[in-house]
LUMFI-43105 format. One record per residue (C-alpha): z, x, y. Coordinates in pm, 1 decimal, padded with zeros to 6 digits. Layout:
<atoms>
+----------+----------+----------+
|        w |        u |        v |
+----------+----------+----------+
|        Z |        X |        Y |
...
+----------+----------+----------+
</atoms>
This chain:
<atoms>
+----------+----------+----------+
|        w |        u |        v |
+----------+----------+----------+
| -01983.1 |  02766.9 |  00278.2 |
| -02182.5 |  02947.6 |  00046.4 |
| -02508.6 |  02822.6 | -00109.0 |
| -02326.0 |  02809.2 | -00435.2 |
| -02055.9 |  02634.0 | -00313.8 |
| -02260.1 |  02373.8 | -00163.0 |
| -02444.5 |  02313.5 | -00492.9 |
| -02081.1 |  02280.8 | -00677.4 |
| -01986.0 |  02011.9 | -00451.2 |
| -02294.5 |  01847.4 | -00477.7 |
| -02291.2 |  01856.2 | -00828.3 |
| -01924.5 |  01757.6 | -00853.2 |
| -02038.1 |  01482.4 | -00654.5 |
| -02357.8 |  01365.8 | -00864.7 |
| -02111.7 |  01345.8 | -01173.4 |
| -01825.9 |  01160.3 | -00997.3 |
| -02194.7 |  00911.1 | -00925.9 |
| -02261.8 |  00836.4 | -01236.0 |
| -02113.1 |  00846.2 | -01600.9 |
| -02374.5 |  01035.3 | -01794.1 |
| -02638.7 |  01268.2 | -01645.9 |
| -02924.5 |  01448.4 | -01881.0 |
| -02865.6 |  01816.9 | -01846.2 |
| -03240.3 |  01833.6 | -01702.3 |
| -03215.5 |  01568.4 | -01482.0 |
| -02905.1 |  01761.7 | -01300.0 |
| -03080.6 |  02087.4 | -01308.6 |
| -03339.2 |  01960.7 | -01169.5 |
| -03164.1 |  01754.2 | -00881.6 |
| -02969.4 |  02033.9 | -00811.1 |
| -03351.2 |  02310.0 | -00788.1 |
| -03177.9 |  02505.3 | -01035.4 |
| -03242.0 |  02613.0 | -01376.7 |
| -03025.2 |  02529.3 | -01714.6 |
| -02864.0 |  02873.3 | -01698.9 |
| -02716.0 |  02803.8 | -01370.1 |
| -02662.2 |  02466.9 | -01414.8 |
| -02446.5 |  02570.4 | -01686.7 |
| -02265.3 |  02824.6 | -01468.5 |
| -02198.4 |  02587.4 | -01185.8 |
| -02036.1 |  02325.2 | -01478.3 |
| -01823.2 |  02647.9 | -01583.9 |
| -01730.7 |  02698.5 | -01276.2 |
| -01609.2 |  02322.6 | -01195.0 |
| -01371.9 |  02345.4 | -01508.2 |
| -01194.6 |  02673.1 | -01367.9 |
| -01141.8 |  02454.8 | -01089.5 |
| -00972.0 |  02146.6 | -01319.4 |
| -01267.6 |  01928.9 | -01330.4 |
| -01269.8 |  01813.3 | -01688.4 |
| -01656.2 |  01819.2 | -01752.3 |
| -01764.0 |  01735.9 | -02113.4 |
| -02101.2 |  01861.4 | -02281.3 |
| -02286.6 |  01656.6 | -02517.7 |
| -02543.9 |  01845.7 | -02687.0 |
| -02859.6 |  01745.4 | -02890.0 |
| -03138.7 |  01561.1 | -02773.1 |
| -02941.6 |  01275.0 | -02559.1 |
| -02680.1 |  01520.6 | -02457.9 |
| -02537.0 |  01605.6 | -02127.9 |
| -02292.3 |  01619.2 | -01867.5 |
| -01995.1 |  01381.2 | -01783.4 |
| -01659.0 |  01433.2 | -01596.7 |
| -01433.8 |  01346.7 | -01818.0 |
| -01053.5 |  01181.4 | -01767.8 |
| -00790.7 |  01481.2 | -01754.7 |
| -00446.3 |  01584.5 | -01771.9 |
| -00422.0 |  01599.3 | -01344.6 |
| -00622.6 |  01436.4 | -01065.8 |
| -00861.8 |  01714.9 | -00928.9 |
| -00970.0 |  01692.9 | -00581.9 |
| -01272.2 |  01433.9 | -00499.3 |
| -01570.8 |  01453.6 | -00322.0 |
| -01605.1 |  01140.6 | -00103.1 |
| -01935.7 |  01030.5 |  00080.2 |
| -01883.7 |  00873.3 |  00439.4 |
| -01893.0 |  00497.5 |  00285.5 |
| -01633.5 |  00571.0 |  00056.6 |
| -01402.4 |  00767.4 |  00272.7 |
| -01440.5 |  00474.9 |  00528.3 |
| -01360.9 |  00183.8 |  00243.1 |
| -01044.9 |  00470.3 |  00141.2 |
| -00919.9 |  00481.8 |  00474.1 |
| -00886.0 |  00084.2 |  00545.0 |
| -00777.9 |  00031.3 |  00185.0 |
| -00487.5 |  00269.4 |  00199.7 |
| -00364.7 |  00105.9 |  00585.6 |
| -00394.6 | -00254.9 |  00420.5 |
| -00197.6 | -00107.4 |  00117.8 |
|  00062.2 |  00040.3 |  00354.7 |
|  00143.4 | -00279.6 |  00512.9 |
|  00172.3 | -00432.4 |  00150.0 |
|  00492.8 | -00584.3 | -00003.1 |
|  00451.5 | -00376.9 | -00296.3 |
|  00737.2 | -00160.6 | -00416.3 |
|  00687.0 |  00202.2 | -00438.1 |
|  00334.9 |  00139.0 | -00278.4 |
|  00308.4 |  00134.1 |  00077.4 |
|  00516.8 |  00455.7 |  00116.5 |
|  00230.5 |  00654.7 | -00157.4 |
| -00035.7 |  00494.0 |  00064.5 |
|  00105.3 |  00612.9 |  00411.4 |
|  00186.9 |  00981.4 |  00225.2 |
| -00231.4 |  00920.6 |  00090.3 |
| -00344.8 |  00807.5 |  00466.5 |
| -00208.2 |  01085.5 |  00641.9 |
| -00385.6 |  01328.1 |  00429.2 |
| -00712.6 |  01144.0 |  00451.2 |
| -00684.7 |  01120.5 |  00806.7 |
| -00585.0 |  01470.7 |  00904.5 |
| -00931.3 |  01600.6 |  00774.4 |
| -01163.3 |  01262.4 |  00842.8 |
| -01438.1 |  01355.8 |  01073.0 |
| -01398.8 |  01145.6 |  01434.8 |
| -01710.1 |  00953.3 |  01370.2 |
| -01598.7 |  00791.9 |  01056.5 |
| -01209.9 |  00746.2 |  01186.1 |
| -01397.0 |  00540.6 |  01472.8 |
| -01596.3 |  00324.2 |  01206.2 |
| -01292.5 |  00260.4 |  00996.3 |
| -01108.7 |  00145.8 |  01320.2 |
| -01376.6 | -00095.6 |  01378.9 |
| -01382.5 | -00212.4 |  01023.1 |
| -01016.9 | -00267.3 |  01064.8 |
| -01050.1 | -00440.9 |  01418.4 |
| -01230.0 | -00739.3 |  01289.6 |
| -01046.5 | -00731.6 |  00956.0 |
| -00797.8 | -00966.9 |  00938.4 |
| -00623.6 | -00919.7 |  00605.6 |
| -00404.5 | -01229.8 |  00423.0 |
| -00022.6 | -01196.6 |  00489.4 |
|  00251.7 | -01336.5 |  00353.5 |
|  00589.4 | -01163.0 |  00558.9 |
|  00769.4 | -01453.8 |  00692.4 |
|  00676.0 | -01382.6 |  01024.0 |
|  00732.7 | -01001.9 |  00993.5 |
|  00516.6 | -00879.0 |  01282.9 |
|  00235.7 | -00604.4 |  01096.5 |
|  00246.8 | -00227.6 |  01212.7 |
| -00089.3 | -00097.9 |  01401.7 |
| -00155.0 |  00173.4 |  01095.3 |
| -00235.0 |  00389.6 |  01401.7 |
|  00123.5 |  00365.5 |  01412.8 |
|  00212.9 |  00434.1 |  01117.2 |
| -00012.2 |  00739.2 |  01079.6 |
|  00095.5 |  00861.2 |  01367.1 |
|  00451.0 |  00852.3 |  01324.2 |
|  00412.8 |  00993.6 |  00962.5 |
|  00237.3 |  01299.7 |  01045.8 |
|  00513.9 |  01410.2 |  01308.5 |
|  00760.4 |  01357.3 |  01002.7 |
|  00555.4 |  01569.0 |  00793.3 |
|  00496.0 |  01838.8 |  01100.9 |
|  00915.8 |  01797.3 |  01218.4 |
|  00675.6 |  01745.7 |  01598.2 |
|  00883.0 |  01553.6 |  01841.7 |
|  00778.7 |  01188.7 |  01926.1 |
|  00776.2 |  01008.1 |  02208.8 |
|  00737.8 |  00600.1 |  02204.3 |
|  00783.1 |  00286.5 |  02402.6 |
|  01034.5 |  00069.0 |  02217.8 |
|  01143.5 | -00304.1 |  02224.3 |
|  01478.2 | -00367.8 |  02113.6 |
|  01622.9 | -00657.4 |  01978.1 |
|  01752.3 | -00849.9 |  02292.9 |
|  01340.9 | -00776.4 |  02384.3 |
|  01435.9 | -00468.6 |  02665.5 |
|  01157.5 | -00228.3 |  02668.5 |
|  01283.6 |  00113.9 |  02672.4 |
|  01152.3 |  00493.2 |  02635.1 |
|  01284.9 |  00683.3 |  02368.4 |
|  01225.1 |  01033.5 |  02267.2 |
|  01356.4 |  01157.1 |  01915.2 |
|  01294.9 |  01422.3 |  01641.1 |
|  01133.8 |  01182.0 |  01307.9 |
|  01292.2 |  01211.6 |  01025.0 |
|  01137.9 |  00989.6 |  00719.0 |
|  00961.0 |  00604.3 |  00722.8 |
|  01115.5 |  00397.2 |  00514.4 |
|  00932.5 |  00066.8 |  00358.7 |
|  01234.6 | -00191.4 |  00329.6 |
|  01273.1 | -00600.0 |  00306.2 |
|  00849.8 | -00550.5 |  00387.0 |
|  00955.1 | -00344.7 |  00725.2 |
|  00858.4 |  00015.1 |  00856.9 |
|  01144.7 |  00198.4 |  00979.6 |
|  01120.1 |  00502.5 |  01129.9 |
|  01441.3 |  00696.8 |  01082.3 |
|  01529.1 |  00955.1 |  01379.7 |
|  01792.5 |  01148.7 |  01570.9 |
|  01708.1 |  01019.0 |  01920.3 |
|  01786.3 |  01294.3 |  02209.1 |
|  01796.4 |  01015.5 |  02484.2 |
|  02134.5 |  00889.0 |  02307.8 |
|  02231.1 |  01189.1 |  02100.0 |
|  02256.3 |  00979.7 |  01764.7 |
|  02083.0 |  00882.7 |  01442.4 |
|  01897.8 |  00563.5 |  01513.4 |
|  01645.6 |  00340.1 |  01284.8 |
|  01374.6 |  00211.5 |  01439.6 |
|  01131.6 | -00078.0 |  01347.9 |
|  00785.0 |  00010.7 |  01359.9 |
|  00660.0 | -00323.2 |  01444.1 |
|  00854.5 | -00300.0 |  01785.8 |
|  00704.6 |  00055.2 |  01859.4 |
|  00433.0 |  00128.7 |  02078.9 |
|  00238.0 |  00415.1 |  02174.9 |
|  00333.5 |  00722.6 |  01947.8 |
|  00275.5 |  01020.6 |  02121.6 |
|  00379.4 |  01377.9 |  01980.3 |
|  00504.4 |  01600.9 |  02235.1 |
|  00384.5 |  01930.9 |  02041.6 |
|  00756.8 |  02057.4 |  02034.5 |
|  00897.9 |  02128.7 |  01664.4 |
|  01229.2 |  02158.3 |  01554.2 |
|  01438.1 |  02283.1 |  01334.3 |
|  01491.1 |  01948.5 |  01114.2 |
|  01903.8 |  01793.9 |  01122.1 |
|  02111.7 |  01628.8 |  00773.1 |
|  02106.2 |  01281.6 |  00753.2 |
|  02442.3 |  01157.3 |  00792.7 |
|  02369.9 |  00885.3 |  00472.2 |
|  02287.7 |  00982.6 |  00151.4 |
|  01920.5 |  00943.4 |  00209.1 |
|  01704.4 |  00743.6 |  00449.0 |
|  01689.9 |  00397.8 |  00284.4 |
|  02104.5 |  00422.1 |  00265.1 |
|  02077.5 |  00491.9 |  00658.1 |
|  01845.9 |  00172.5 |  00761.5 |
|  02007.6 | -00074.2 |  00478.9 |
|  02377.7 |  00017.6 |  00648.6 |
|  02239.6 | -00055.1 |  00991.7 |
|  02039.5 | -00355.9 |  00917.3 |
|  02250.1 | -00518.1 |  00682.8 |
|  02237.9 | -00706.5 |  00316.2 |
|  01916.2 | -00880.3 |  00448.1 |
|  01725.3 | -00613.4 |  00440.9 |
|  01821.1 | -00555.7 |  00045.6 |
|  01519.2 | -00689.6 | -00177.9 |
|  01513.7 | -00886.6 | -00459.7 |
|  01393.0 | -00788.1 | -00787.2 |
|  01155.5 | -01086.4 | -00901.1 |
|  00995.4 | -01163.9 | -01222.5 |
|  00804.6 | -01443.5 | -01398.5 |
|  00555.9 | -01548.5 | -01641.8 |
|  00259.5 | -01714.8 | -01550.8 |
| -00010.4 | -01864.2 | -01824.8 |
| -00273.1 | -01712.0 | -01640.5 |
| -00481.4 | -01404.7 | -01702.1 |
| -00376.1 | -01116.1 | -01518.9 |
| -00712.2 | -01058.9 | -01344.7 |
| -00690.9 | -01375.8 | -01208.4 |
| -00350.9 | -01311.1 | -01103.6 |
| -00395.7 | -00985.4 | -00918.3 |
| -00727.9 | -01163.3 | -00755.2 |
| -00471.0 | -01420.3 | -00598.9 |
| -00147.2 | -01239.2 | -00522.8 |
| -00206.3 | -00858.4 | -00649.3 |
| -00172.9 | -00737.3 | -00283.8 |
|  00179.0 | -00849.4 | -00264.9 |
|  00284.9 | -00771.2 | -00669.5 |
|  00268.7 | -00612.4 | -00952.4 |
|  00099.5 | -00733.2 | -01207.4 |
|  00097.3 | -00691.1 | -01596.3 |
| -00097.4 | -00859.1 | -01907.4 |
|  00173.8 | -00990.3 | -02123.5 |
| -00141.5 | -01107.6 | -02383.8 |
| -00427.4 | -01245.4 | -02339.9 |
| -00428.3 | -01546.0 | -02114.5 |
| -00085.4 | -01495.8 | -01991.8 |
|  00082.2 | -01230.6 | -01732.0 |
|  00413.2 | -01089.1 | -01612.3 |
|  00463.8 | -01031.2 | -01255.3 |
|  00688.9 | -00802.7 | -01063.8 |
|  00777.9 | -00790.6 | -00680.9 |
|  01056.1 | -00749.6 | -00427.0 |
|  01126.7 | -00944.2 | -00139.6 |
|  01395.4 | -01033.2 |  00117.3 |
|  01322.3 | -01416.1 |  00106.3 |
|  01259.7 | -01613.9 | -00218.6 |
|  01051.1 | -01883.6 | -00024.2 |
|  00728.4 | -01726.2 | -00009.8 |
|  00717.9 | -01566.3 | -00408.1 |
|  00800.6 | -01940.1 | -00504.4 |
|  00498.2 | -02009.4 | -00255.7 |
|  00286.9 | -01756.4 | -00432.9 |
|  00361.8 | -01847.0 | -00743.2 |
|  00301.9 | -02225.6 | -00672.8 |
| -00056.8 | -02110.1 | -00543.1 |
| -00123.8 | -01980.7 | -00856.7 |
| -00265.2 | -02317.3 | -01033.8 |
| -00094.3 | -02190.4 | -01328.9 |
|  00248.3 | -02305.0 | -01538.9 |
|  00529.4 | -01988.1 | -01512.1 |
|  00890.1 | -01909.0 | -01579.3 |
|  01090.8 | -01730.5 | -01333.1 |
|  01261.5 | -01446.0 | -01532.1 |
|  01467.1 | -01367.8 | -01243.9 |
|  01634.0 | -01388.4 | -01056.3 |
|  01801.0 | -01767.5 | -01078.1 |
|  01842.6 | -01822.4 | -00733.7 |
|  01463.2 | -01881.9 | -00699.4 |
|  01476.2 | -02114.6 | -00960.6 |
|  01743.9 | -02289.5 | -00790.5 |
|  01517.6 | -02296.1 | -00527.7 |
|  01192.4 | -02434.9 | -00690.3 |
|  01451.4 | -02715.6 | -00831.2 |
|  01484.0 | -02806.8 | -00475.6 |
|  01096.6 | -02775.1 | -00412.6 |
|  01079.2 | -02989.0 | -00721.7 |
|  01264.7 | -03288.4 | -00550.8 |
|  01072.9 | -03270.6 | -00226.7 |
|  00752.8 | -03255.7 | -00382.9 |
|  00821.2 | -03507.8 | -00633.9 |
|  00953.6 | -03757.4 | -00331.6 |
|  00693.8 | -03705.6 | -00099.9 |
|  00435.8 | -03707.5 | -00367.2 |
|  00547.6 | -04108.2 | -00469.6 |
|  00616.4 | -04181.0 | -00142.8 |
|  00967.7 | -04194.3 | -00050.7 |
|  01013.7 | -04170.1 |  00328.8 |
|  01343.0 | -03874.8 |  00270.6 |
|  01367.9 | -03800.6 |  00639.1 |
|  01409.9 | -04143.8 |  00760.8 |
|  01607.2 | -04283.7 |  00446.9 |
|  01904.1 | -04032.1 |  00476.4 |
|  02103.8 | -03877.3 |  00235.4 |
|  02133.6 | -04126.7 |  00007.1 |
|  01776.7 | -04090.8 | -00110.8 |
|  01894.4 | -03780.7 | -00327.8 |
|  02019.0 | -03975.1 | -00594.9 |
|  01765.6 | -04279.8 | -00592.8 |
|  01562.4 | -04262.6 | -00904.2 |
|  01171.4 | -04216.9 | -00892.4 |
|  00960.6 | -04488.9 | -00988.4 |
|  00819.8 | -04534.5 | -01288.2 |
+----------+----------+----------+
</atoms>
């Protein structure tokens, strides 16, 4: 790269740094003088960088919010803490966002130098994130990286997989798309070994290996991807839209559960919170671990459920042996 290239970068970084900088103070990190500091800022904005200039005494430079997201210049820290955020994202329950962070973490990775892949695996070896999946196994996001690149680059893969009766077999196949669905990868794939479509759980996958051979990619025979894994999985795999209104602030609500949901302020003090799942037990769980009063919005099957919660709690909490009394203790009043 070209001397004034580097200094571009480096001053794309230095504003991306900090939220003001004294036009001085940058021509002078940068060994240049005004003139070309003013060139190099010109230059950024035919680029897209929206770089404001404040004159005056106090004025400056300062990259500005725009109309697109320009490319960013990331120091090794940061790509690191980008890298293990976007795997712990991808194994998320969040609609819509584990599929943008596993598009995100095959870009990232495809150009991170091998020294800071190796720290980030590290970081994620003795990282052992919160989960709440019901026992849904997690996917290695070695995995998951792996198998989404040879999507992207129609490269055949080649895998060691465990089916559901636990048989270990070798399979061979030309990737088609991931799909995130009931908080499960799925690989979807036309399998040569077996000369059919087949959906495959990422969590029962080991050791991706592309062969280097491309192909010519095949139609799905479903209307897209997620139609192909929900028809071979069945209705279980269908999530379930679920909202409700806690009396907490929404900062404190994201701190608690905002891995797993959505989260919006409804006004101050008081939230609204979005997620899907395949199992109402653990949002009534994480909405119980909240501290906070709520109403379920929907859907009223989990309200049904946190009736039922209701009772047990409320009997164990005065006492009632239920297991040992039998049935009948479902209509014996509480204590006063």
């Amino acid at each position: 790269m070209t001397g004034t290239g580097n200094r571009t970068l480096r001053l794309l970084s230095l504003l991306q740094n900090r939220r003001h900088w004294a036009g001085a103070e940058l021509a002078e990190r940068l060994d240049v003088s005004l003139r070309t500091l003013r060139r190099d800022v010109d230059r950024l904005r035919d680029l897209g960088y929206p770089v404001e200039a404040q004159p005056g005494v106090d004025g400056g430079y300062r990259l500005a919010p725009g109309a697109v997201l320009p490319p960013l210049v990331l120091d090794d820290e940061e790509a690191v803490a980008l890298v293990v955020g976007l795997q712990a994202a991808a194994q998320s329950a969040i609609a819509g966002t584990a599929e943008s962070s596993v598009r995100a973490l095959t870009k990232v990775v495809q150009v991170l130098p091998p020294r800071l892949r190796r720290r980030a695996d590290a970081l994620r070896t003795v990282t052992e994130p919160a989960s709440w999946r019901d026992g849904a196994a997690a996917v290695d996001p070695e995995v998951l990286t792996t198998v989404a690149q040879a999507c992207r680059d129609t490269e055949r893969l080649a895998f060691g997989y465990t089916a559901a009766d636990g048989a270990p077999t070798e399979r061979e196949v030309e990737p088609a798309r991931l799909v995130s669905l009931g908080r499960r990868w799925y690989l979807v794939a036309y399998d040569l070994g077996r000369g059919d479509w087949r959906s495959f759980r990422l969590d029962r996958l080991t050791g991706p290996r592309p062969t280097g051979a491309r192909f010519a990619p095949r139609r799905l025979p479903a209307e897209d991807a997620a139609a192909f894994v929900r028809a071979g999985t069945g209705p279980r795999a269908t999530p379930v839209a679920v909202e409700a209104l806690v009396a907490a602030p929404a900062d404190r609500v994201r701190a608690r559960i905002g891995r797993w949901a959505r989260v919006i302020e409804e006004r101050p003090g008081h939230s609204r919170v979005h997620l899907e799942t395949d199992s109402l037990d653990w949002p009534a769980f994480a909405l119980g671990s909240l501290g906070a009063e709520f109403t379920v919005v929907t859907p009223p099957e989990l309200r049904e459920l946190l009736g039922e919660w209701a009772g047990r709690f409320g009997r164990a909490a005065v006492g009632i042996d239920s297991v040992s009394a039998g049935p009948g203790v479902e209509g014996t009043a509480m204590p006063g």
